[in-house]
C-alpha positions as CSV (number, residue, x, y, z in Angstrom):
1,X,13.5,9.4,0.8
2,X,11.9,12.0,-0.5
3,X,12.1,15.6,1.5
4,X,8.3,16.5,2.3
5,X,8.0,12.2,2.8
6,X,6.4,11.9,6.7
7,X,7.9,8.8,8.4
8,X,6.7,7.7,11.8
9,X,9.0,6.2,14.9
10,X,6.7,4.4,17.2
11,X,8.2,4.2,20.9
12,X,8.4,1.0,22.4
13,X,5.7,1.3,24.1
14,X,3.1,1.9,21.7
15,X,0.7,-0.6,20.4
16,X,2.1,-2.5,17.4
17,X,-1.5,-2.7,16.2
18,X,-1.1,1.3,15.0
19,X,1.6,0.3,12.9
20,X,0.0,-2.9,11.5
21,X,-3.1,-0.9,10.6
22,X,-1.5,2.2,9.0
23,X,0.5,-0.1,7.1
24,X,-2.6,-2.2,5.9
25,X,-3.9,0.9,4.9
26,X,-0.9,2.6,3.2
27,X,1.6,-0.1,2.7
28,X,4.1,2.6,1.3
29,X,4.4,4.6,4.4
30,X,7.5,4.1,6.7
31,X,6.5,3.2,9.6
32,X,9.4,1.7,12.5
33,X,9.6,0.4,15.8
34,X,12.1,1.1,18.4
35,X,13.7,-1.7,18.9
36,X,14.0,-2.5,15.4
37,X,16.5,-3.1,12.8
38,X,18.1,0.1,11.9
39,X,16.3,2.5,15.1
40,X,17.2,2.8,18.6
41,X,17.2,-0.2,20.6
42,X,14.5,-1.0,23.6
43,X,15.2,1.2,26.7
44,X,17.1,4.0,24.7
45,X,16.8,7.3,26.8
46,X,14.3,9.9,25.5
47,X,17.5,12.0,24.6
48,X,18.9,9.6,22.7
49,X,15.5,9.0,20.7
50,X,14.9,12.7,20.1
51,X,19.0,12.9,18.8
52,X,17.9,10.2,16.9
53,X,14.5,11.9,15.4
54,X,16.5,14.9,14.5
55,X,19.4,13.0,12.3
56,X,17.2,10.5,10.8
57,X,14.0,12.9,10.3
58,X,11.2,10.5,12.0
59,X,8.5,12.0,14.1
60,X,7.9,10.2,17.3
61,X,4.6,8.8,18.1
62,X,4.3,8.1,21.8
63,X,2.3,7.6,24.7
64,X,4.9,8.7,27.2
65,X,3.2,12.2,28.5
66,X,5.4,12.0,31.3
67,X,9.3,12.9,30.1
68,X,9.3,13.2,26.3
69,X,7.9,17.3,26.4
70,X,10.4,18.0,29.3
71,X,13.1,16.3,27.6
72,X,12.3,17.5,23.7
73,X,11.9,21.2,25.6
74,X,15.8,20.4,26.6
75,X,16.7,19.4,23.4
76,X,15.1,22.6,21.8
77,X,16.9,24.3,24.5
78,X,19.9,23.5,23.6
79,X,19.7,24.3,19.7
80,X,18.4,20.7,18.4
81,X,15.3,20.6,15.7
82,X,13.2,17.5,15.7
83,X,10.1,16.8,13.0
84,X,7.8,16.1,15.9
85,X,6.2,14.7,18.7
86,X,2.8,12.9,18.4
87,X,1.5,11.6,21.8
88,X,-1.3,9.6,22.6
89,X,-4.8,10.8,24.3
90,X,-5.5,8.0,26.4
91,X,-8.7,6.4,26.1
92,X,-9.3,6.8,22.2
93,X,-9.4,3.1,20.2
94,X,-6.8,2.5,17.8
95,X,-9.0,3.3,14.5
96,X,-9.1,6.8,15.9
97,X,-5.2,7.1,16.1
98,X,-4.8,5.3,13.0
99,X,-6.9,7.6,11.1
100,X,-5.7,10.6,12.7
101,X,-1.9,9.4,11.9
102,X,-3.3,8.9,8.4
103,X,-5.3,12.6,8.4
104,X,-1.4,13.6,8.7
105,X,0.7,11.9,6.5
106,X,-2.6,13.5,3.3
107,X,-2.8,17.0,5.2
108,X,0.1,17.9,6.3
109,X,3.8,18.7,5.4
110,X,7.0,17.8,7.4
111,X,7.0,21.6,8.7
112,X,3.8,21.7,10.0
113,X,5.1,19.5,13.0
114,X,8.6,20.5,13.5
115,X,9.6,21.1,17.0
116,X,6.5,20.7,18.5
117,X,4.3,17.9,20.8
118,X,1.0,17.5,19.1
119,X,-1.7,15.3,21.5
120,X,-3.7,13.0,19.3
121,X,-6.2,12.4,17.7
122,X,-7.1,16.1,18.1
């Protein structure tokens, strides 16, 4: 993998049509599923997933607003680094994610997300 490569980790519960469609679009990003072969397994705690995103260097694309800031401010708390966080506005179609997933991976570097939650699209 190369260094400054982005590679997304979608949470369970995202929509499977986000990864479908940024692969259609850009068939050599990586792009994985919790649950998958190879990532955390469905129902893995948010700590777990965030351990995870640090040793494997995958930022998290969520829609769970709820725990993953309190729990990825514990992790940061507690000395951990993650590439990021990218959680889901409600209410915006899935072109509008896809192409602000794919704004990211053409104008942006791994650094520019590191440690943080982003909300998106912006």
């Amino acid at each position: 993998m190369n260094k400054n490569q982005i590679r997304f980790l979608l949470d369970e519960d995202t929509s499977h049509v986000i990864q479908k469609g940024l692969e259609y679009r850009h068939p050599e990003v990586e792009i994985r599923v919790i649950g998958g072969a190879g990532v955390p397994p469905l129902g893995t705690k948010d700590e777990e997933i965030l351990e995870f995103l640090e040793r494997e260097a995958y930022i998290l694309v969520s829609s769970n607003r709820s725990t993953m800031p309190m729990h990825l401010e514990a992790h940061l708390q507690k000395g951990g680094h993650i590439p990021g966080v990218l959680l889901l506005r409600p209410r915006f179609s899935y072109r509008e994610i896809i192409d602000t997933l794919e704004l990211i991976l053409f104008a942006s570097v791994p650094e520019d997300l590191r440690d943080q939650v982003v909300y998106i699209p912006f």
